[in-house]
NUTILO-444829 format. One record per residue (C-alpha): residue number from 0; x, y, z. Coordinates in pm, whole numbers. Layout:
{r NUM,{X,Y,Z}}
...
END
This chain:
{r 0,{2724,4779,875}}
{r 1,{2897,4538,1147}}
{r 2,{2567,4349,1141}}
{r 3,{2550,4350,774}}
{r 4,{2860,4176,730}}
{r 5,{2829,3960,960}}
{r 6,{2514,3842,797}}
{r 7,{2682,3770,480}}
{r 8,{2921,3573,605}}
{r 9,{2641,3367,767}}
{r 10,{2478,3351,473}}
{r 11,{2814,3200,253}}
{r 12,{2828,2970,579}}
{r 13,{2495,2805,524}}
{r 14,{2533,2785,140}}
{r 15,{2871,2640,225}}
{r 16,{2676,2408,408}}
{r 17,{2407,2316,147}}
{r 18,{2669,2267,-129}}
{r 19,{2753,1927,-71}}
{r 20,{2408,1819,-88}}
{r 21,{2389,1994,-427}}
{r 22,{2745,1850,-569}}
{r 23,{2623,1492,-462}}
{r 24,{2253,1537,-635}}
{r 25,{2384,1710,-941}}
{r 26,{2629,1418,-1027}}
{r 27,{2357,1187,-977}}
{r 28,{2114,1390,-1167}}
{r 29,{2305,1469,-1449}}
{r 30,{2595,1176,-1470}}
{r 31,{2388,879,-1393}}
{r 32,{2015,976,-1441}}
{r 33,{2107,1189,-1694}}
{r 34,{1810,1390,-1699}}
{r 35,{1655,1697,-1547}}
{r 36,{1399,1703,-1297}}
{r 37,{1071,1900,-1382}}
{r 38,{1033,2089,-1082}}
{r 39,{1405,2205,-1109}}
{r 40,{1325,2582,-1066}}
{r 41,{1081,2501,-771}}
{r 42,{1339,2313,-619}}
{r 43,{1605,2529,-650}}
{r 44,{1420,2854,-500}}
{r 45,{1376,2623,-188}}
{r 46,{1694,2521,-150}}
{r 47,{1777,2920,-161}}
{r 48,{1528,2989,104}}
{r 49,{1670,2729,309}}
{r 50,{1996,2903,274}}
{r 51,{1822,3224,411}}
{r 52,{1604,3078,668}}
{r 53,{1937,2876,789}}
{r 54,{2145,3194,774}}
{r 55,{1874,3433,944}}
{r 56,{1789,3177,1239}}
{r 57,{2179,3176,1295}}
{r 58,{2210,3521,1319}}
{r 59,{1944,3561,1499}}
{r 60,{2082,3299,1801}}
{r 61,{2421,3508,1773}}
{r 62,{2230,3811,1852}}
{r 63,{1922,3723,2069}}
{r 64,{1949,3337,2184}}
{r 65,{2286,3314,2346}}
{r 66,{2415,3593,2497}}
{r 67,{2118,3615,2690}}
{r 68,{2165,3225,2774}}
{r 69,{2500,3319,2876}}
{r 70,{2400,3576,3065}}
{r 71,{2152,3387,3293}}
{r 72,{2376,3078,3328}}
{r 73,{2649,3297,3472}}
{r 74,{2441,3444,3725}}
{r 75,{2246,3104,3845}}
{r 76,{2601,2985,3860}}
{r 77,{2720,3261,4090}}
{r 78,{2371,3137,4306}}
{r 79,{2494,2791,4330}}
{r 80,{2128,2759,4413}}
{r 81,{2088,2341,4274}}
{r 82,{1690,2361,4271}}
{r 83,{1717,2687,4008}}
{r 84,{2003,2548,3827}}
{r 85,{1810,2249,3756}}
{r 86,{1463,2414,3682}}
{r 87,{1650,2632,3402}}
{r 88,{1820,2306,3272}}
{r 89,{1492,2149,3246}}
{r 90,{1341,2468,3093}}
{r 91,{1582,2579,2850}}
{r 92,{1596,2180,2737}}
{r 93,{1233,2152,2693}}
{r 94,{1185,2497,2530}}
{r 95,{1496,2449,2297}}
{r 96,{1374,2126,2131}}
{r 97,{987,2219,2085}}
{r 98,{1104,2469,1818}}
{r 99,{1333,2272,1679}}
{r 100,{1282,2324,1321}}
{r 101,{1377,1946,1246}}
{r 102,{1165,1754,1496}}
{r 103,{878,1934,1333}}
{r 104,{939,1833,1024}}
{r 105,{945,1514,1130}}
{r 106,{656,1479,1375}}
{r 107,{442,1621,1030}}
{r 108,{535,1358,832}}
{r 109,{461,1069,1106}}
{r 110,{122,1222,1178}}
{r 111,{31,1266,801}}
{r 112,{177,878,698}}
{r 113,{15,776,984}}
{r 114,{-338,877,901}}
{r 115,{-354,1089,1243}}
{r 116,{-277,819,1509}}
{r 117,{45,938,1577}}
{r 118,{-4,1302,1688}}
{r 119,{238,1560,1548}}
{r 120,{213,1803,1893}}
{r 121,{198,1539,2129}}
{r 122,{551,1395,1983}}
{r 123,{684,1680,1984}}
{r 124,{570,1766,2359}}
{r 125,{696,1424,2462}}
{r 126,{1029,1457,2338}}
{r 127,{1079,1826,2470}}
{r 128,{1021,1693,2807}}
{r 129,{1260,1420,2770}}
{r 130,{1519,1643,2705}}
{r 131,{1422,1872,2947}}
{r 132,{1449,1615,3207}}
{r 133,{1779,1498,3032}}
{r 134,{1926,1835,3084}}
{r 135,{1865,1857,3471}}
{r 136,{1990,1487,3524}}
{r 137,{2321,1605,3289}}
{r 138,{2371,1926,3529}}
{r 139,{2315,1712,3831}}
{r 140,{2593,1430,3636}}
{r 141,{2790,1724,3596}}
{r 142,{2798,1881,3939}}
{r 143,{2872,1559,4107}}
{r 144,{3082,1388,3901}}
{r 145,{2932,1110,3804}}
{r 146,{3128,921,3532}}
{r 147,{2894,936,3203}}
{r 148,{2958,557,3094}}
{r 149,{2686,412,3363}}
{r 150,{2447,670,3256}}
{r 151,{2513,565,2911}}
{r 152,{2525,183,2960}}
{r 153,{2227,127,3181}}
{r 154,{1995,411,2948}}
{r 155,{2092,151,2602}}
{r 156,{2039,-159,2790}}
{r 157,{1691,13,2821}}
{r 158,{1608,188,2509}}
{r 159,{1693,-187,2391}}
{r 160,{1404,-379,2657}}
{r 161,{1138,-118,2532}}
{r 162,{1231,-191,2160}}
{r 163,{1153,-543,2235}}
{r 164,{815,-446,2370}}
{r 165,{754,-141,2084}}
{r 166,{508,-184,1765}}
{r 167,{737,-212,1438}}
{r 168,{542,93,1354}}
{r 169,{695,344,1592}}
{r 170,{1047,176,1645}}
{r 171,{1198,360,1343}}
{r 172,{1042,695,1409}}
{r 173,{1132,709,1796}}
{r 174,{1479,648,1706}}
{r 175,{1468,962,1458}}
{r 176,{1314,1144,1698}}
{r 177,{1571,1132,1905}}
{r 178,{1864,1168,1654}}
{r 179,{1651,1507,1547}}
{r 180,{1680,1647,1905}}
{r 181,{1989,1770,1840}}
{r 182,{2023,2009,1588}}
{r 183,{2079,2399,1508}}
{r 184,{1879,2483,1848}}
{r 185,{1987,2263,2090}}
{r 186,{2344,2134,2033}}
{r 187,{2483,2521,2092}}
{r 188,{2299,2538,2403}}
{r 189,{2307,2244,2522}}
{r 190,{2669,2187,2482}}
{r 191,{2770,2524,2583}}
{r 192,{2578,2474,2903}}
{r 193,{2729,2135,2984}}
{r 194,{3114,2267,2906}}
{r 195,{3064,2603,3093}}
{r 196,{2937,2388,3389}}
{r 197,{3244,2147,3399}}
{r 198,{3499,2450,3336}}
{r 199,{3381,2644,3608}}
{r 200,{3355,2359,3895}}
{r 201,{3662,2306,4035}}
{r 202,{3819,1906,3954}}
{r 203,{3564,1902,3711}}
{r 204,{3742,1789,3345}}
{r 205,{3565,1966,3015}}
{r 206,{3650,1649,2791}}
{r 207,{3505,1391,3093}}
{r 208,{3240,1599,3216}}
{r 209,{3148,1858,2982}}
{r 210,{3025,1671,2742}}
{r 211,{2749,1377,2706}}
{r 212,{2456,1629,2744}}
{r 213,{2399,1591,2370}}
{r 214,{2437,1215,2413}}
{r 215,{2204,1227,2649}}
{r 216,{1955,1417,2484}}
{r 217,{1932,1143,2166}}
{r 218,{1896,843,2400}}
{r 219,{1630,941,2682}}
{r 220,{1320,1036,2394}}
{r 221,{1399,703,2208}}
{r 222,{1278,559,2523}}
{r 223,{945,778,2540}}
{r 224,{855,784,2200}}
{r 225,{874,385,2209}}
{r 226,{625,409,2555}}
{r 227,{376,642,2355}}
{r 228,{378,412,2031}}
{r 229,{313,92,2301}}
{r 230,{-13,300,2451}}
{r 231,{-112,448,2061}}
{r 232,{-90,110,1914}}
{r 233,{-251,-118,2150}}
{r 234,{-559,61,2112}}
{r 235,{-680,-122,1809}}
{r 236,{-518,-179,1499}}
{r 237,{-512,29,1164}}
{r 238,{-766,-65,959}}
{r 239,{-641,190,638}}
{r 240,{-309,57,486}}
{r 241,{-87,357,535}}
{r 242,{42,339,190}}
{r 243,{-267,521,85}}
{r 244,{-125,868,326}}
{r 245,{230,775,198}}
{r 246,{154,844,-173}}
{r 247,{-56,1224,-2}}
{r 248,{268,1222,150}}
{r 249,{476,1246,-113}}
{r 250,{277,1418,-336}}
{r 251,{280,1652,-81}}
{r 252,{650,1681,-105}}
{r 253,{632,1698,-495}}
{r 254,{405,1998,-500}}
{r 255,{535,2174,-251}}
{r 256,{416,2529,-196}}
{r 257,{219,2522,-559}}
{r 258,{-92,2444,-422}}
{r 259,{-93,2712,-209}}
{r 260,{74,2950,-504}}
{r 261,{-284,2880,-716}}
{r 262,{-479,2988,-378}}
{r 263,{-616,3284,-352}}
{r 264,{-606,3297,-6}}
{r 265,{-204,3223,15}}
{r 266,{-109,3532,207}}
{r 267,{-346,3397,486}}
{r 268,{-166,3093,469}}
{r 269,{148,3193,488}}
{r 270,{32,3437,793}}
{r 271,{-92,3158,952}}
{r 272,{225,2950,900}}
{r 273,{385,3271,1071}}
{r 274,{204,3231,1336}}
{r 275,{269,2941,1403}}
{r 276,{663,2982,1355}}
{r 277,{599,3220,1637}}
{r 278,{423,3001,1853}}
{r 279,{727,2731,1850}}
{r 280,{954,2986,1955}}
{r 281,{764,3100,2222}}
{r 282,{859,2891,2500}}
{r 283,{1201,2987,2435}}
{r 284,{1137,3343,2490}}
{r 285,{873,3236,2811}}
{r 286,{1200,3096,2982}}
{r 287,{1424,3374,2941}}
{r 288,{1183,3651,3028}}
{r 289,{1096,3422,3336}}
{r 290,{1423,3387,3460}}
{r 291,{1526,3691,3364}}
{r 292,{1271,3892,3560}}
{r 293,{1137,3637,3806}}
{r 294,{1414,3470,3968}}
{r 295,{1723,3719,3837}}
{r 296,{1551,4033,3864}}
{r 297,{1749,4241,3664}}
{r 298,{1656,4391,3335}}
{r 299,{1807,4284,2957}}
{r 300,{2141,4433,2870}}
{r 301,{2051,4537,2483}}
{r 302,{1695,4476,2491}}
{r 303,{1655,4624,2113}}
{r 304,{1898,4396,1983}}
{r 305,{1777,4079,2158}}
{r 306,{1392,4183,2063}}
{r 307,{1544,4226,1712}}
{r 308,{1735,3866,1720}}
{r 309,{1441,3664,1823}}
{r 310,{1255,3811,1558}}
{r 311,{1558,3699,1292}}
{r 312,{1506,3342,1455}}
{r 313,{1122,3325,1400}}
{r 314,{1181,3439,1034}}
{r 315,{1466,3250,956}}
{r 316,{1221,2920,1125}}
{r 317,{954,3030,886}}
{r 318,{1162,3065,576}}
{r 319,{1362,2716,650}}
{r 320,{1029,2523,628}}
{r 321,{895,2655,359}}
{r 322,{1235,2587,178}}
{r 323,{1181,2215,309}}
{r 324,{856,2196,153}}
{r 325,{961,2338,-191}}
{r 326,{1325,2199,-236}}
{r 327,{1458,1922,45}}
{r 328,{1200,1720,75}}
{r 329,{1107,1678,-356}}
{r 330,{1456,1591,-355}}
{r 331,{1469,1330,-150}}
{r 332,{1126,1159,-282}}
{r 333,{1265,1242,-634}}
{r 334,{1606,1065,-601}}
{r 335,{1452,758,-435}}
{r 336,{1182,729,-697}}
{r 337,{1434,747,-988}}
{r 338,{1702,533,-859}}
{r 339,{1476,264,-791}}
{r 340,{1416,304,-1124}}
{r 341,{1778,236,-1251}}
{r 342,{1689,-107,-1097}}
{r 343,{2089,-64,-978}}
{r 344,{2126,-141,-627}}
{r 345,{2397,-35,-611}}
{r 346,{2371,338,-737}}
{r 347,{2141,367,-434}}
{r 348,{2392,268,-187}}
{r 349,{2673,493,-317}}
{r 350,{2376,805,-344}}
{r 351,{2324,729,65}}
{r 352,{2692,698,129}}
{r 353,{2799,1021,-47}}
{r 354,{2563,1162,97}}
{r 355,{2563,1088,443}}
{r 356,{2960,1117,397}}
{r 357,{2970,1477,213}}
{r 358,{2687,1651,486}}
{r 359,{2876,1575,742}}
{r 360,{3212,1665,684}}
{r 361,{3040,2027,615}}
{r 362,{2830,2013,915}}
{r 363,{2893,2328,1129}}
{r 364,{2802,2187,1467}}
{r 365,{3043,1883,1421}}
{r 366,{3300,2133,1328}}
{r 367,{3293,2323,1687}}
{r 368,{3239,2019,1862}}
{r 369,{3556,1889,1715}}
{r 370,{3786,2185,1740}}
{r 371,{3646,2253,2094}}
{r 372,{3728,1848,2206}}
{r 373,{4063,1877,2030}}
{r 374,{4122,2198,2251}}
{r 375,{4006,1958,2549}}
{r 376,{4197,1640,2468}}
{r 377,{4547,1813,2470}}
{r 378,{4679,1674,2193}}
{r 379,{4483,1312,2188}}
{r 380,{4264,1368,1936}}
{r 381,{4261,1620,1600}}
{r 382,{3939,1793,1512}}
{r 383,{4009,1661,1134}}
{r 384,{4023,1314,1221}}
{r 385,{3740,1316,1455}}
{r 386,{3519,1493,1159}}
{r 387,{3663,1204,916}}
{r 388,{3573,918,1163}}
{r 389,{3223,1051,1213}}
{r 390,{3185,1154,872}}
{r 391,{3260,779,760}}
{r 392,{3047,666,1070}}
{r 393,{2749,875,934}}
{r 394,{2803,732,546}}
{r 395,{2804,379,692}}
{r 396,{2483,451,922}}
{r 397,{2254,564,629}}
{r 398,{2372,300,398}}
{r 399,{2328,13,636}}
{r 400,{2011,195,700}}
{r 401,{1920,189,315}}
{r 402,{2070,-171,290}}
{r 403,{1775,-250,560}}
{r 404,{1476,-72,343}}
{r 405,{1579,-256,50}}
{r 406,{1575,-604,200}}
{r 407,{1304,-524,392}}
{r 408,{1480,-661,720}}
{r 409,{1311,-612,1068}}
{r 410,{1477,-248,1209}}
{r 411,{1473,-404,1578}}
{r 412,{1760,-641,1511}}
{r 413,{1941,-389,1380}}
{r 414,{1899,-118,1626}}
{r 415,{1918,-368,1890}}
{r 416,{2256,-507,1755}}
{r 417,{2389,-148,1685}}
{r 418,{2317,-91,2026}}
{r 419,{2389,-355,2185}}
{r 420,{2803,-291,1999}}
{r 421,{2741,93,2170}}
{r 422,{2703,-97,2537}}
{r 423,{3033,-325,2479}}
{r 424,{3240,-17,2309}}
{r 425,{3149,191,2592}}
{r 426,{3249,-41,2836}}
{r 427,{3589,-102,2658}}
{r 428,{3657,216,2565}}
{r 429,{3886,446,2749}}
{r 430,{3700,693,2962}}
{r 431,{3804,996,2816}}
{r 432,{3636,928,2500}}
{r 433,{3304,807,2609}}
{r 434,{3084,1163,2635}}
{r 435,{3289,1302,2337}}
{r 436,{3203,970,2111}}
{r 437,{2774,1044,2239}}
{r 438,{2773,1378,2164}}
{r 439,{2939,1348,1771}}
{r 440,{2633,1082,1748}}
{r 441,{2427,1346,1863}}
{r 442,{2552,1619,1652}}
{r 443,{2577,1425,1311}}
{r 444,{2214,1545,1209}}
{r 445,{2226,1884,1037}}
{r 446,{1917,2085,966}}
{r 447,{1980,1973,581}}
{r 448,{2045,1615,627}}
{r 449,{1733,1522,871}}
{r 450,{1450,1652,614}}
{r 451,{1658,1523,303}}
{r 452,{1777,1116,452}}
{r 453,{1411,1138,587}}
{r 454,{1281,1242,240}}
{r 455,{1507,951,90}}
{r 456,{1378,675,352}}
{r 457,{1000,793,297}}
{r 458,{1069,752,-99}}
{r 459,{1261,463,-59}}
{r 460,{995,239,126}}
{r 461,{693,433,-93}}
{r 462,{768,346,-408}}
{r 463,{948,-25,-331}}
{r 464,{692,-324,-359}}
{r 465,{566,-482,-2}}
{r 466,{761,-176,184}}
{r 467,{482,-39,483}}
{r 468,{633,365,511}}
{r 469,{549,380,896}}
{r 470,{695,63,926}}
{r 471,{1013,84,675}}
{r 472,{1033,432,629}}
{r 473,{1167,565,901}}
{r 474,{1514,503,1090}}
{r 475,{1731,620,840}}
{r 476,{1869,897,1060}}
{r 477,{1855,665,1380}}
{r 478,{2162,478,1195}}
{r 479,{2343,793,1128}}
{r 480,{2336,830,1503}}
{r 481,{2465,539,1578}}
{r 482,{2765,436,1381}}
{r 483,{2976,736,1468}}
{r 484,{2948,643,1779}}
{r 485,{3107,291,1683}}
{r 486,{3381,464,1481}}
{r 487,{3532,720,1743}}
{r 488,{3511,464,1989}}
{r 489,{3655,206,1763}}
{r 490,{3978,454,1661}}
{r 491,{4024,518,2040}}
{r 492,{4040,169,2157}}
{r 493,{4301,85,1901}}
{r 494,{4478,454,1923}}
{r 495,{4492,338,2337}}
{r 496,{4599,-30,2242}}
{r 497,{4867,116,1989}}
{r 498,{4984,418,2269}}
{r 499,{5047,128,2552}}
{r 500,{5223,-133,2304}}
{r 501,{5488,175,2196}}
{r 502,{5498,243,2561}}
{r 503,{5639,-128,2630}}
{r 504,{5849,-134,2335}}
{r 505,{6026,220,2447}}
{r 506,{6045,57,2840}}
END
């Protein structure tokens, strides 16, 4: 009964969650469209599985997933053995973000618009490892004390050489990539892990050196991806305009599961999409059981109920795609498709502003990252202000982002000039707010925003004349990453400058 309740109050969570979304397309639908889409029931059943699948996975990490991470990270850090520490940094990083329900989405889309030369597993399998690799560095950050803001300036004065150097065609798409690393898998672990670390090493400071393991985790794959799109495009150039795989794409999006509804073979369809739910999980489960039994050598406290919660995650992975497929995405194609055809600018800016604003505030993630730095700070920041600032940060992003689509503007100069105001903020910015202000850029992209901006920017550059979707479509989410970033840094700089000019006045 304990477990039942606690599932419903999951569940109200993640509807809680989705809400905004539906408040922001409903007034749009029904104020300024003023109409009612066709597929209204299909989307609406999806958007209730992805309620489900959210609230299942969820549970599922609360009864499985972490106290069996916590578990293992408390006895490697009674070890103190470096080389083991490291290895399950690397592991749990890698493992985390290859079933990351997000990134998958994602890497299908870029595959399908691309016509096949960018590959959907070997994205994925290139990000994973740069986060795994970003997790060991972190710990390593972490148990020597190294201050974040060099990691942070020198790994943007990169990611902004290789955008110089990357095809147009992947620039957008590795920056989403690495916004999408972070979501309902990896932030909790990943920022549990980095805080535990710095709380239990002695002059280590959680606010300093706790966090930036999330900010660390969006910048090192938009490096990578940019490398792989340099080898994948200087093989020859595409001789198919992609617009032809856009329009599959979205039709894709459109029909969602009704193709496979007709099919008389749809239970071995959706078996086989089961499988493969369980396949992306795997790794996660290949780590613990490893370290668990190899290195630890003790056997799993509960081993019915963590059998039981992994199965709860697999399902709840399984149900939150399908969901995509049937509601998220058709919303996002269908919104971008009908307010291009208001021929209103500026009804599509407000649509990406309220939206990017109204996720955010609701996102759970940004939530427990702000009450937990607020705890930290000691009275220097407020959770509430730091979810307005990134909230406002976020709505900014995407409509700059949308701004960019619509004019058809280059994305490098704007990622390189976003980027290039991250290096200077960081390195006028007072230290304590430096791995805090990475992270909320990190943590910005729910499992509801990613597929639905990503929807939007796919729609967006489809259906607007002389728009190339590979090109133009993606990067939406990139820009949500980034201007939060700007904004907490921005209200810390002038909080500091405001704190030392009272100080004067009072001396």
């Amino acid at each position: 009964m304990h477990h039942l309740n606690e599932f419903w109050d999951t569940l109200k969570h993640s509807f809680r969650n989705l809400l905004p979304i539906i408040l922001v397309v409903s007034f749009f639908q029904f104020l300024i469209m003023q109409s009612v889409p066709d597929d209204l029931v299909s989307i609406a059943a999806g958007l209730l599985i992805v309620v489900m699948g959210v609230a299942l996975f969820l549970q599922g990490l609360e009864m499985g997933v972490f106290p069996i991470g916590k578990s293992l990270s408390n006895n490697f850090a009674r070890r103190g053995s470096l080389p083991i520490l490291l290895s399950f940094g690397f592991s749990l990083g890698f493992a985390a973000v290859i079933a990351e329900p997000a990134l998958i989405a994602v890497a299908d889309q870029a595959q399908t618009i691309s016509e096949g030369r960018i590959d959907a597993l070997t994205l994925r399998l290139i990000v994973a490892i740069s986060v795994g690799f970003v997790v060991a560095l972190g710990i390593m950050r972490t148990l020597f004390g190294h201050p974040l803001h060099w990691y942070m300036i020198i790994g943007y004065i990169l990611v902004v050489l290789v955008t110089f150097f990357a095809p147009e065609e992947i620039v957008g798409l590795a920056y989403d990539s690495g916004g999408v690393t972070t979501n309902i898998v990896t932030v909790p672990l990943i920022a549990a892990l980095g805080m535990g670390l710095a709380a239990s090493i002695k002059g280590r400071n959680v606010l300093t050196d706790g966090f930036g393991l999330v900010g660390l985790a969006v910048m090192v794959p938009m490096i990578t991806v940019q490398g792989y799109g340099i080898l994948v495009y200087n093989f020859g150039s595409v001789d198919e305009t992609i617009q032809a795989a856009a329009a599959g794409a979205a039709a894709m999006a459109d029909e969602g599961m009704a193709t496979t509804d007709a099919d008389v073979h749809f239970l071995i369809g959706m078996l086989k999409d089961l499988a493969i739910m369980f396949r992306d999980v795997l790794p996660i489960i290949a780590v613990i059981l490893f370290f668990q039994y190899a290195i630890i050598r003790k056997p799993i406290a509960h081993v019915h109920k963590v059998i039981f919660g992994f199965l709860m995650v697999i399902f709840g992975l399984y149900a939150f795609v399908v969901g995509l497929k049937m509601g998220l995405f058709p919303i996002g194609t269908n919104m971008a498709e009908q307010l291009i055809e208001l021929d209103q600018v500026f009804f599509i800016y407000l649509f990406a502003f309220m939206i990017g604003f109204a996720t955010t505030m609701a996102e759970p993630a940004l939530i427990a990252i702000g009450d937990k730095a607020e705890e930290a700070a000691q009275g220097k920041l407020k959770g509430n202000v730091i979810r307005l600032l990134v909230a406002l940060g976020v709505a900014m992003g995407i409509t700059i982002g949308v701004h960019r689509i619509i004019t058809g503007d280059s994305i490098h100069y704007y990622i390189i000039a976003g980027y290039t105001l991250v290096i200077i903020l960081t390195m006028l910015s007072p230290k304590y707010i430096v791995a805090l202000a990475f992270d909320l850029g990190g943590v910005t992209t729910s499992e509801v925003t990613v597929p639905l901006v990503t929807a939007l920017g796919i729609g967006l550059a489809t259906h607007i004349d002389g728009r190339d979707v590979m090109i133009d479509g993606f990067g939406l989410i990139a820009f949500a990453s980034i201007f939060p970033i700007v904004t907490v840094m921005l209200y810390a700089i002038f909080a500091d400058l405001y704190a030392r000019r009272a100080a004067r006045m009072q001396g």
